[in-house]
Structure formats: structure tokens, C-alpha cells
C-alpha positions as a printed NumPy array, in Angstrom:
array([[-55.319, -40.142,   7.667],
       [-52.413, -42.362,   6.442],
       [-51.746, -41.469,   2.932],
       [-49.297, -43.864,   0.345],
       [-47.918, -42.077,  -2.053],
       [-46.943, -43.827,  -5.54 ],
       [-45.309, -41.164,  -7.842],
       [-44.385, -42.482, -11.157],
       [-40.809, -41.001, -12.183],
       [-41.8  , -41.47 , -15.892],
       [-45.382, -40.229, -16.145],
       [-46.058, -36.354, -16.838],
       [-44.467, -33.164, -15.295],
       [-42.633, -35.513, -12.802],
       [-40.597, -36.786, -14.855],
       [-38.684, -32.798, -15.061],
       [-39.601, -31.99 , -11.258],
       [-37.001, -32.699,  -8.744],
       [-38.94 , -35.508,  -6.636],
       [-36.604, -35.889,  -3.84 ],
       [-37.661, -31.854,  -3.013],
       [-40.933, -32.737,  -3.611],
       [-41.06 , -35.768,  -1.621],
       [-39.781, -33.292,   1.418],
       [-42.728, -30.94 ,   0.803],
       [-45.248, -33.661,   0.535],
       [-43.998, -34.937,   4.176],
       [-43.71 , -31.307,   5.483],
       [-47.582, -30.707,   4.236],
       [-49.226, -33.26 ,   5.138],
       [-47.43 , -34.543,   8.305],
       [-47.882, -30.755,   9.761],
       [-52.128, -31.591,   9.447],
       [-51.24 , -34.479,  11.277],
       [-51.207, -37.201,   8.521],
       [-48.869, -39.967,   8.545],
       [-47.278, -40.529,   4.866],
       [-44.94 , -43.631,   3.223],
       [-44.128, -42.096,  -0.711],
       [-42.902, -44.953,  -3.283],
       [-40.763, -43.336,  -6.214],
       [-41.033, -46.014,  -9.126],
       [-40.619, -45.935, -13.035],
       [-43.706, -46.546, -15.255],
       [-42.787, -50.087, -15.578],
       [-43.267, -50.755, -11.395],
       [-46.29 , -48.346, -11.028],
       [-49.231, -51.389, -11.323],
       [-47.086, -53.463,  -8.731],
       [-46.487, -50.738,  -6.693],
       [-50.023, -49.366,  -6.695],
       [-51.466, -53.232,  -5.64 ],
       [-49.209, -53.37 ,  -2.363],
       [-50.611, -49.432,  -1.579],
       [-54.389, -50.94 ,  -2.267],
       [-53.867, -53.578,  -0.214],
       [-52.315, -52.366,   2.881],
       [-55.212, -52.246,   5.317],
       [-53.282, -49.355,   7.15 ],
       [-53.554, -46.723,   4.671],
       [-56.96 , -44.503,   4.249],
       [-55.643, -42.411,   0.814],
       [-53.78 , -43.49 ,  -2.527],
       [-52.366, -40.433,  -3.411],
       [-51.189, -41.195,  -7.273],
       [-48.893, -38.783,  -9.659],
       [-47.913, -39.481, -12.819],
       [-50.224, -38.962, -16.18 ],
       [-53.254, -40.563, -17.417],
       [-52.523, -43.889, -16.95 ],
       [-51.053, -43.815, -13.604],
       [-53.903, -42.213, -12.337],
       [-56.737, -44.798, -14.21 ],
       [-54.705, -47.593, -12.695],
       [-54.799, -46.365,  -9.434],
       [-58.797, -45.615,  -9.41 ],
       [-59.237, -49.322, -11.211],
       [-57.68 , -50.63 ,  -7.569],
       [-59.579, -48.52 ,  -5.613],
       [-63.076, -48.944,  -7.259],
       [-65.175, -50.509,  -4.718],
       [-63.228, -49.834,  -1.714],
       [-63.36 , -47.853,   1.245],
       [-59.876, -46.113,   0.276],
       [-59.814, -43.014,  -1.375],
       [-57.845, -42.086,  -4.189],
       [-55.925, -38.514,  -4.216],
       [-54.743, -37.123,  -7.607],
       [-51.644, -34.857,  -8.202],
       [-52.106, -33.067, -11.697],
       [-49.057, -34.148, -13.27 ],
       [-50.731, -34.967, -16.403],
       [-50.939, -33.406, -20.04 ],
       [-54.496, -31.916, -19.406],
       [-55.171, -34.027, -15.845],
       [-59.197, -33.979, -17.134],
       [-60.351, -36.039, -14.072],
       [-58.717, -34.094, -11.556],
       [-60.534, -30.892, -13.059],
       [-63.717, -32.301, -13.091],
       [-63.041, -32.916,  -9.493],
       [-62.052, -29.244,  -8.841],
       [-58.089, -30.262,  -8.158],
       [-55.833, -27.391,  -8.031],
       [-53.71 , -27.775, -11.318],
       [-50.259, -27.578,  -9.999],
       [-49.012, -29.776,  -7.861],
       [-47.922, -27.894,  -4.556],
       [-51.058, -26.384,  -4.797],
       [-53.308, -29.984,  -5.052],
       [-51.061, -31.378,  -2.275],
       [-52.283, -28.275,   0.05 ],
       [-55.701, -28.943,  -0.74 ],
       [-55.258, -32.327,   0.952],
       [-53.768, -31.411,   3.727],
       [-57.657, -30.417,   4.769],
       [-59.537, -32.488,   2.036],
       [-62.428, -34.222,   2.387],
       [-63.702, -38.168,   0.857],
       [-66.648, -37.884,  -1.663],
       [-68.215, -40.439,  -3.385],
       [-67.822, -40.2  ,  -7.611],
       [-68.777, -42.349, -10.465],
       [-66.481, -44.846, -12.66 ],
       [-67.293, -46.244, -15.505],
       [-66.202, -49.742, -17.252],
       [-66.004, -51.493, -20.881],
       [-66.283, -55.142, -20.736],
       [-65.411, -54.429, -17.232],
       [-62.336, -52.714, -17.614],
       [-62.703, -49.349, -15.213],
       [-62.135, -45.903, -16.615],
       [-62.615, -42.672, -15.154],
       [-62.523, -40.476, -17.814],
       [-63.766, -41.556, -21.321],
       [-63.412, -44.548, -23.55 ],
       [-63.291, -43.597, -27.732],
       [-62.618, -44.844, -30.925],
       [-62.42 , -43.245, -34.265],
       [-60.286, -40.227, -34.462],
       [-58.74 , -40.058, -30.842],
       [-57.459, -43.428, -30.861],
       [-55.974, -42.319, -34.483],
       [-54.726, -39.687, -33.144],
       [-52.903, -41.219, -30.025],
       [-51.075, -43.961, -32.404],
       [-49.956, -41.223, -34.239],
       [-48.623, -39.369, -31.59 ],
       [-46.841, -42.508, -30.31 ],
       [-45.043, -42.341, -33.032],
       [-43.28 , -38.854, -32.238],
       [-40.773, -37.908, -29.783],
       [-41.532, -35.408, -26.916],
       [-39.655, -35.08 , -24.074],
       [-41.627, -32.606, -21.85 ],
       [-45.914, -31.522, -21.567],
       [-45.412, -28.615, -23.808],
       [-43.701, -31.646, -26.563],
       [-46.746, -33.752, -26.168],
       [-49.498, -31.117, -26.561],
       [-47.301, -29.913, -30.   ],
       [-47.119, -33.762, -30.842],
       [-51.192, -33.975, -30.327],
       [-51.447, -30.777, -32.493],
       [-49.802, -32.697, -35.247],
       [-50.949, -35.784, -34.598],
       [-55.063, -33.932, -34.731],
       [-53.963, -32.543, -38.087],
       [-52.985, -35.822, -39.799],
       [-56.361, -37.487, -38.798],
       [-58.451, -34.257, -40.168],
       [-56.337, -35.225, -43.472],
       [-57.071, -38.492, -43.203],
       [-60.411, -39.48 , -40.721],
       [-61.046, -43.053, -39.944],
       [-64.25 , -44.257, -41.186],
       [-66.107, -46.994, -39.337],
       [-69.357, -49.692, -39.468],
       [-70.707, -49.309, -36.315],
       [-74.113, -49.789, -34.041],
       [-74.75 , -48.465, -30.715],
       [-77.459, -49.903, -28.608],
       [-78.778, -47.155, -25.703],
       [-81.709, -48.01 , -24.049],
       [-84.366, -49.704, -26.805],
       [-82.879, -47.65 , -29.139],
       [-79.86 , -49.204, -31.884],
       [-78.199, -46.315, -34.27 ],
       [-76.564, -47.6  , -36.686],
       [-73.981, -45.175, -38.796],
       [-70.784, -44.718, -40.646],
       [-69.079, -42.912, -38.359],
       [-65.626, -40.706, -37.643],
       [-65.599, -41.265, -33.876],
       [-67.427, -42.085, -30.573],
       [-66.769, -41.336, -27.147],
       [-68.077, -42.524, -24.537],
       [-68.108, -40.257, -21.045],
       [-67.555, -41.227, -17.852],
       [-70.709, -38.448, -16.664],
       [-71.795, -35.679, -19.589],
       [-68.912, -33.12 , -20.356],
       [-69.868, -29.873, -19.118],
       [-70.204, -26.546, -21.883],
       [-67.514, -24.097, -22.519],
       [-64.468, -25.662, -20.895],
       [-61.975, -28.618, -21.92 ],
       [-64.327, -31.511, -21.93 ],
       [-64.268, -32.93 , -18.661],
       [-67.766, -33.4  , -16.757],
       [-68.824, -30.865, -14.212],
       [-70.989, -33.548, -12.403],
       [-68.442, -36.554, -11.356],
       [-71.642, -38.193,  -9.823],
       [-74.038, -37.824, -12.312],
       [-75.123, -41.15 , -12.823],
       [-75.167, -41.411, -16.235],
       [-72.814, -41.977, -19.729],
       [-72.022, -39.207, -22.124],
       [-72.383, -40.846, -25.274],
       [-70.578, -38.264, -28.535],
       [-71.128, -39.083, -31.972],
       [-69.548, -37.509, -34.793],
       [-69.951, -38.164, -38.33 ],
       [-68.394, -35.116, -39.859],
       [-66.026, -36.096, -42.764],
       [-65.045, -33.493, -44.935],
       [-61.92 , -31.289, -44.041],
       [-63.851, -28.503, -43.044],
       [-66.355, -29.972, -40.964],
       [-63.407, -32.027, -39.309],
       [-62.027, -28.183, -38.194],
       [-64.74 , -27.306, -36.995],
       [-65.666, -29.965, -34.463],
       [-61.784, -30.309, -32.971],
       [-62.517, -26.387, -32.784],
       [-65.932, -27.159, -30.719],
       [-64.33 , -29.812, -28.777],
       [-61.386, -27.524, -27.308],
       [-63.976, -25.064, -26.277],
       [-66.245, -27.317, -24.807],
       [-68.869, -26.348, -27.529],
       [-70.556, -29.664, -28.258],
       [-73.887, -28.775, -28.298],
       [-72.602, -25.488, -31.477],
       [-71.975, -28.669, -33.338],
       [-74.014, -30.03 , -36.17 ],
       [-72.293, -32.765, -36.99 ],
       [-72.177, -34.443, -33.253],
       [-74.988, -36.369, -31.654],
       [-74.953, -36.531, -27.751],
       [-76.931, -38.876, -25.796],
       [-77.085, -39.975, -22.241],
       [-77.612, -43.854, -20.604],
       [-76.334, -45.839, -17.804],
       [-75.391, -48.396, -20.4  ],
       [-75.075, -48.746, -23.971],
       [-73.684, -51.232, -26.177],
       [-70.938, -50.823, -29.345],
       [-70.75 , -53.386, -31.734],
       [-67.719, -52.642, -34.667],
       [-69.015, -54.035, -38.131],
       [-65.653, -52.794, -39.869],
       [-62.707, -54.824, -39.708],
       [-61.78 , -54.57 , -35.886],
       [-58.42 , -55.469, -36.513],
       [-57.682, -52.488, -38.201],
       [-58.606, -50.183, -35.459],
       [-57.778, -49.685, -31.531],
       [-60.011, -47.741, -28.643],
       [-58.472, -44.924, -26.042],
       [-59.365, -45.706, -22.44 ],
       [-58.372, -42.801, -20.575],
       [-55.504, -42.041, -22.485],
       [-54.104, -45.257, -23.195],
       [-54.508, -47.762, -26.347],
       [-56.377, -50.989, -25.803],
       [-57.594, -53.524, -28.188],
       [-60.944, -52.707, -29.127],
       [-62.999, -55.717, -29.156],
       [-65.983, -56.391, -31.968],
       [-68.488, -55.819, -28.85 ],
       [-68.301, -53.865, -26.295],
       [-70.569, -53.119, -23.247],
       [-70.137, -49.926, -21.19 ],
       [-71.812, -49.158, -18.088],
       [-71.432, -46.376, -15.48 ],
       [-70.635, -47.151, -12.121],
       [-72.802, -44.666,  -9.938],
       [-70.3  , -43.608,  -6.798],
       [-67.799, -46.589,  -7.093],
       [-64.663, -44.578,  -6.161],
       [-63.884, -42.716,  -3.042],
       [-62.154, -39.764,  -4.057],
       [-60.236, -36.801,  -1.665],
       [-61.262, -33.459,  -2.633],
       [-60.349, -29.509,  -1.285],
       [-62.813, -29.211,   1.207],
       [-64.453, -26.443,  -0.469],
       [-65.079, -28.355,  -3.203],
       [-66.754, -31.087,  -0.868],
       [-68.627, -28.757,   0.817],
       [-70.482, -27.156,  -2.333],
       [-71.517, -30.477,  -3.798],
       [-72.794, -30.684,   0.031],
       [-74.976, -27.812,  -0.258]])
């Protein structure tokens, strides 16, 4: 396969790897299984360019994307659709996605697994028609992200101490929002502390990624907790992967469902797969049932075979 690598110098654990060394191993790998491979180093301001001329090339088979969240949301956004599949190097904070598609964590070790992957066929999701692979939420995350924003870190270990303190601010001081959520013929409207909405249902007792990447459906999480201690509690749940332990959440599952905000909108933002966005008094999100081509160990591809 011919591979095109876009590495983002800024995004995650690359920016303190050496790349150049990197670079050689990635050529060394893959060229020895008898791939072909062009690698594009960029900053975080050229990764969108740079990932439209690898999407477009007719030549290459694989997108292989590093960086962090949004490097690797923007690359699966240009690949929805498309015969090319998108590789993932795990050079984010948590790298959710690439768990949920059984990626080796570190990044020699993910760049082996390709040397012998295999192409499967996983789900995407969209708001308003904006892709996302991962989750789209308001409420508490997105509090929690602009308040992390707001804090210097310099390295992964930085950004997951920034998150701690940017979790315990919010549980001091939870958004509260107007909202009503349309799934199926049923509308629920509450005052709630945050939503997410899953790209596939987060599986139990891990970090909440989905065990299932072509599942076919939405997760859809509700909280309403509000008090301090409840607020522990489910950020508690959440890191264990214990929805289900908690009272105060509501899951549900659709292929579409509907958010309309009823509280001021301009006071609040959504998270799409890490990343702030302007969250808009309605919005529709629908799951995208095997839109993205996606290269997996070959283990991996041969047990959702089975």
C-alpha cells in the first residue's frame, strides 16, 4: 500500500519526540513490508492543508495521521466516504479512538501493527454535518476544556494535571442548562449539567471509548447531578467506565437525535472530539454506519471477522 504520512509537530507526544528518528523508523517499517511511504512534517497551523493534498492524491491507499485529537478528527472528516483508509498514531492525551480501535498505545508499537494491518469498515458520526469520531458534548466538558485553555502545559503529563484542575473548578461551579433532546418519538426535556453524545455506546469498565466502532448506533449520556458530591461521584464513574453505577446519568441509544439549547446559547460552547466549536441553538446528530475506512493490527481485524 502507499501510505502519506502527515505528522503534526505541534499536536501531542510529537511535539517532545525526535521526528526526524522517527521519520527513519517509519520508512524502515513499513518500506521493509513492502509499502511505499511520502511523510509531511507540518505545524498545527498547516495540518488541514496538508491533510487535503494527502486526501486527494489518487496514488495513496492510507492517511496515516499523528498529532492529538484534532489532527486525527480532521483527518477522518477527509476521509469519510472514501475508499482511503485512515491510520492513527497514538500521540494523543488519551488517543480514545485509536483504543476503541484496538491501536497499540505507543507509537513504534502502532506503526508495527501497520506494517501487516488490515482496512475495516467503522462508523462516524456528524452534528449539523460536521464529522466526529469520537463524541460531541456540552455542559461540563466543554467547561472544562475552556478552562484548561486557559493554563499552560507543555508536555501530556501537563495537560492531564491541567484537566485535573480544570474537572475540579467545574464540580465547584457546574454549568446549568435549558435543554430538549428529541430521540426517536420521544423529546426529554431537563435542566441539565451535561450531554454527550457517542460516536457508538462506550463500553463498561474502561476509559470511555466504545468497544463496538461499528455499532450502528449513538450513545446518548445525560447527567443532571448538581450538588458537589454527586458531581464526584459521576467524574469518578466516568474514569472507570462505570456509567451504568450511576444514578444520576441517563443513557440512551438512536441513530439520530436532536438537541435544541433553550438557555442563552451564547453563553456556552460544545466539544467535538476534543476541540471547541460554537454550539448552535439546534443541533442534529446522526451516526454514520461504516463511513470511514480505517487500518487496523490484523488481529484486531481478524476477531471482528470471526
Amino acid at each position: 500500500m502507499k501510505f502519506a504520512a502527515v505528522l503534526n509537530s505541534d499536536g501531542g507526544t510529537l511535539r517532545t519526540t525526535d521526528i526526524a528518528a522517527f521519520s527513519d523508523r517509519m520508512r524502515q517499517t513499513l518500506e521493509t513490508a513492502g509499502h511505499s511511504l511520502s511523510i509531511d512534517v507540518v505545524a498545527g497551523k498547516d495540518v488541514v492543508e496538508t491533510l487535503d493534498g494527502a486526501a486527494s492524491r489518487r496514488s495513496v491507499d492510507v492517511v496515516l495521521a499523528g498529532g492529538g485529537d484534532g489532527t486525527i478528527s480532521a483527518a477522518a472528516a477527509r476521509l469519510m466516504g472514501t475508499r482511503k483508509a485512515l491510520a492513527i498514531l497514538p500521540a494523543g492525551t488519551m488517543n480514545l479512538f485509536a483504543r476503541g480501535l484496538g491501536i497499540p498505545q505507543s507509537l513504534d508499537a502502532a506503526l508495527k501493527s501497520f506494517a501487516d494491518g488490515e482496512i475495516i469498515a467503522v462508523d462516524m458520526a456528524t452534528a449539523n454535518g460536521r464529522p466526529f469520531v469520537h463524541q460531541f458534548s456540552i455542559g461540563m466538558h466543554a467547561q472544562m476544556v475552556q478552562l484548561r485553555q486557559k493554563m499552560e502545559f507543555g508536555s501530556r503529563m501537563g495537560k492531564i494535571r491541567a484537566s485535573a484542575k480544570a474537572a475540579w473548578a467545574t464540580i465547584n461551579n457546574p454549568p446549568a442548562m435549558k435543554v430538549t433532546l428529541s430521540i426517536g418519538n420521544a423529546e426529554i426535556a431537563a435542566r441539565i449539567t451535561g450531554i454527550g453524545v457517542t460516536n457508538n455506546l462506550f463500553g463498561e469498565g474502561h476509559l470511555p471509548y466504545a468497544d463496538n466502532p461499528a455499532g450502528g448506533v449513538l450513545g446518548v449520556y445525560v447527567t443532571v447531578a448538581q450538588q458537589r458530591a454527586e458531581l464526584v461521584k459521576f467524574f469518578f464513574n466516568m474514569a472507570r467506565g462505570k456509567w451504568r453505577d450511576n444514578e444520576h446519568v441517563e443513557i440512551h441509544q438512536a441513530d439520530r437525535t436532536v438537541l435544541k439549547i433553550h438557555s442563552g446559547s451564547r453563553r456556552f460552547r460544545a466539544v467535538m472530539d476534543g476541540e471547541l466549536v460554537r454550539l448552535d441553538r439546534e443541533t442534529t446528530i446522526e451516526i454514520r454506519p461504516g463511513a470511514l475506512n480505517v487500518l487496523v493490527p490484523a488481529s484486531i481485524a481478524e476477531a471482528k471477522a470471526a
